[in-house]
C-alpha positions as CSV (number, residue, x, y, z in Angstrom):
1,X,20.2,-50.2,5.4
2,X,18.4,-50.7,8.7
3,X,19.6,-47.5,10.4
4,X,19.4,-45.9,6.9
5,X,15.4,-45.8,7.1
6,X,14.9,-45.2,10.5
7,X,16.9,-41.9,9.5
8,X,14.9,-41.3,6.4
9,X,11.0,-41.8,8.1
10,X,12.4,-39.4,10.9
11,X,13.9,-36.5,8.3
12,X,10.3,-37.3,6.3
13,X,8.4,-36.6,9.7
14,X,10.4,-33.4,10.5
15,X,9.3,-31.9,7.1
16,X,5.8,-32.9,7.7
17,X,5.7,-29.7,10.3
18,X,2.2,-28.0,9.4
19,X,1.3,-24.2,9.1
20,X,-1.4,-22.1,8.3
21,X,-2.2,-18.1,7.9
22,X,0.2,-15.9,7.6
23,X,3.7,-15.9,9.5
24,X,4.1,-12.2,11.1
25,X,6.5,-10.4,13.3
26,X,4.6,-9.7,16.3
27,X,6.9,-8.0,18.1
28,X,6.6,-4.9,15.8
29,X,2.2,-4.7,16.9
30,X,3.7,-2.7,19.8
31,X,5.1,0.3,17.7
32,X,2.2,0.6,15.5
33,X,0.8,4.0,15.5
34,X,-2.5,5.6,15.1
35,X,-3.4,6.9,12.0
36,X,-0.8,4.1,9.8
37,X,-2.7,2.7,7.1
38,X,-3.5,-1.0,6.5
39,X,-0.6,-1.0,3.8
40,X,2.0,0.1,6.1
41,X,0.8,-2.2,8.9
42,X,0.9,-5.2,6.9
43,X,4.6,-4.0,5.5
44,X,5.6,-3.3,9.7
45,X,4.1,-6.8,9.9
46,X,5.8,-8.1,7.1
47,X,2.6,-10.0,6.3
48,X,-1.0,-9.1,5.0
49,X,-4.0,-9.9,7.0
50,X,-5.7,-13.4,7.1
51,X,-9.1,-12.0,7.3
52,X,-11.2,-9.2,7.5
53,X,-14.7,-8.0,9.3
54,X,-16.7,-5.2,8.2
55,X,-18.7,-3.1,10.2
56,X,-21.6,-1.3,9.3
57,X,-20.1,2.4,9.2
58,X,-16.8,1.1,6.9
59,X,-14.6,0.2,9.8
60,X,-13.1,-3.0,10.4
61,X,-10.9,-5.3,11.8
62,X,-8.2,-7.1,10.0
63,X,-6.8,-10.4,11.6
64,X,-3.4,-12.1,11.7
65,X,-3.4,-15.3,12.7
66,X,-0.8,-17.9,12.1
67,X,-0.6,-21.7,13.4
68,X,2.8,-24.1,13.1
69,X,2.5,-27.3,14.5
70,X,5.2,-30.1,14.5
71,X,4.0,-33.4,14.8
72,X,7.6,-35.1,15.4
73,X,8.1,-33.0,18.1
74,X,4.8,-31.5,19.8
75,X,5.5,-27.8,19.1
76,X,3.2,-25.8,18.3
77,X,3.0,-22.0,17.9
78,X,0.1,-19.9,17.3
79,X,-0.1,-15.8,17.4
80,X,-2.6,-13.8,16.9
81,X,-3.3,-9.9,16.3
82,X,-6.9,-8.3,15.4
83,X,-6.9,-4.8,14.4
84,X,-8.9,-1.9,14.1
85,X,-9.2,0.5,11.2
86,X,-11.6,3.1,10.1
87,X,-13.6,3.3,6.8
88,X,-10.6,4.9,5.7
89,X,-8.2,1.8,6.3
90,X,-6.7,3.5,9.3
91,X,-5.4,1.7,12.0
92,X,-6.7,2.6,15.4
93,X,-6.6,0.2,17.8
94,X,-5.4,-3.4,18.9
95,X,-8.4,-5.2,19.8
96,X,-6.3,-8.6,20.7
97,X,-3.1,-9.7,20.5
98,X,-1.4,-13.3,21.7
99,X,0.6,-15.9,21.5
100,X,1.2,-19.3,22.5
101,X,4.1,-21.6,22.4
102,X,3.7,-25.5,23.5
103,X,6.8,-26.9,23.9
């Protein structure tokens, strides 16, 4: 029994990773092309945008963020991609992109 919860509170701890926004494959921002439309971004992304900011004229940018962090281990891994689209929902340019793994 004592090595039985030792094991237990460390399996707990390893579920207990947190995560927030929405997980996206950021190695596919590179082959987005002008002229795609927010749909087929966010289905190249394989997530839909965390956030959005309007401009004045109708354009935008849409955001993709997402944070994991372990607390068992200290991992943590954040990305992030901020894109710009016309009043039509056009993309047209990366305005960031990043990511950071602490290991």
């Amino acid at each position: 029994m004592r090595t039985f919860l030792p094991l237990v509170l460390a399996l707990t701890l390893a579920a207990c990773a947190t995560s927030g926004g929405n997980n996206f494959n950021d190695t596919r921002v590179q082959d987005l092309r002008q002229g795609m439309t927010e749909q087929e971004v966010a289905q190249a992304l394989g997530a839909k945008p965390t956030a959005r900011q309007y401009e004045l004229d109708g354009s935008y940018v849409a955001a993709w963020q997402y944070v994991k962090v372990s607390p068992l281990t200290f991992k943590s891994e954040s990305k992030i991609a901020y894109l710009k689209f016309d009043k039509n929902k056009n993309f047209v340019s990366v305005v960031e992109f990043g990511k950071l793994i602490n290991e």
